[in-house]
C-alpha positions as CSV (number, residue, x, y, z in Angstrom):
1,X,0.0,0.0,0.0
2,X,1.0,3.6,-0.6
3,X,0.2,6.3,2.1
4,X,0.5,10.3,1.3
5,X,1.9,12.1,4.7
6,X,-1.3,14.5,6.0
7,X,-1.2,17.6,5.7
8,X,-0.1,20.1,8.7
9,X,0.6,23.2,8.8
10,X,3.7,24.1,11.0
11,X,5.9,26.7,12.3
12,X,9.6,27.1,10.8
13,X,12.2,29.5,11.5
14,X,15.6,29.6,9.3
15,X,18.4,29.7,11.8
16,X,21.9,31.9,10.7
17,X,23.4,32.4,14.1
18,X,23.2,32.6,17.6
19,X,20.2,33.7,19.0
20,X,17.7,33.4,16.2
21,X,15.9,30.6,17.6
22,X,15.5,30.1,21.7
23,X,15.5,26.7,21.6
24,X,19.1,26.2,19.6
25,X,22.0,26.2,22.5
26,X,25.8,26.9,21.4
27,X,27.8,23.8,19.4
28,X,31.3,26.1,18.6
29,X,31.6,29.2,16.9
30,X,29.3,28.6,14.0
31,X,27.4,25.6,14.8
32,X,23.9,25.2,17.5
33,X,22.8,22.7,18.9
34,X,19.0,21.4,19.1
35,X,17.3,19.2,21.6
36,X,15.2,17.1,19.6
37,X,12.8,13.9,20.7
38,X,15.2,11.6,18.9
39,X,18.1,13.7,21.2
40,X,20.5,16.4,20.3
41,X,21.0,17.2,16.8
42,X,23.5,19.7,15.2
43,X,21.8,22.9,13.7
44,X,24.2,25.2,10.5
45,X,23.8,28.8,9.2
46,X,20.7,27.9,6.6
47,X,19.2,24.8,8.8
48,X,15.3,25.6,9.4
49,X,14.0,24.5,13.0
50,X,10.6,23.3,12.6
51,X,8.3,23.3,15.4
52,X,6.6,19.9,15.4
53,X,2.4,19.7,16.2
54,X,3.5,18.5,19.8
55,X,5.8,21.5,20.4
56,X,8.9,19.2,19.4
57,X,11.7,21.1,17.7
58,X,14.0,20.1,15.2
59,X,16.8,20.9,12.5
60,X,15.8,20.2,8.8
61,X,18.6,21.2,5.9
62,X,17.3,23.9,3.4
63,X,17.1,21.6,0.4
64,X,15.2,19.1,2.2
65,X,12.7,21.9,3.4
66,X,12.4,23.4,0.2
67,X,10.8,20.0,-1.2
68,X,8.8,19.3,1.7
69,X,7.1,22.6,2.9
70,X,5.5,26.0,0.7
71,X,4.0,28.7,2.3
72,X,-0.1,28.1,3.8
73,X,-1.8,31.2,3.7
């Protein structure tokens, strides 16, 4: 069987440095850090942290996000 993912609308932010998201903690000079239900993940300049429909954060890589998500209205 084939399943298509339901569709949700969620919050993102693009992350470029420290500070732009509260819940990314310092991983060195250029890198973050996230917490993420699946445990800490490494966050880049470009990564977007997406706000999951439990209030779960985590990293996703711009080219990845670009196929997944558009903008809802």
């Amino acid at each position: 069987m084939k399943y298509r993912k339901k569709p949700v609308v969620i919050e993102a932010t693009q992350w470029c440095k420290m500070g732009d998201h509260p819940a990314v903690g310092q991983n060195g000079a250029t890198k973050g850090i996230i917490q993420t239900l699946e445990g800490p993940m490494t966050v880049t300049p470009g990564d977007w942290i997406i706000t999951g429909v439990k209030g779960e954060h985590y990293p996703c890589k711009p080219d990845i996000f670009a196929m997944t998500y558009e903008v809802a209205e």
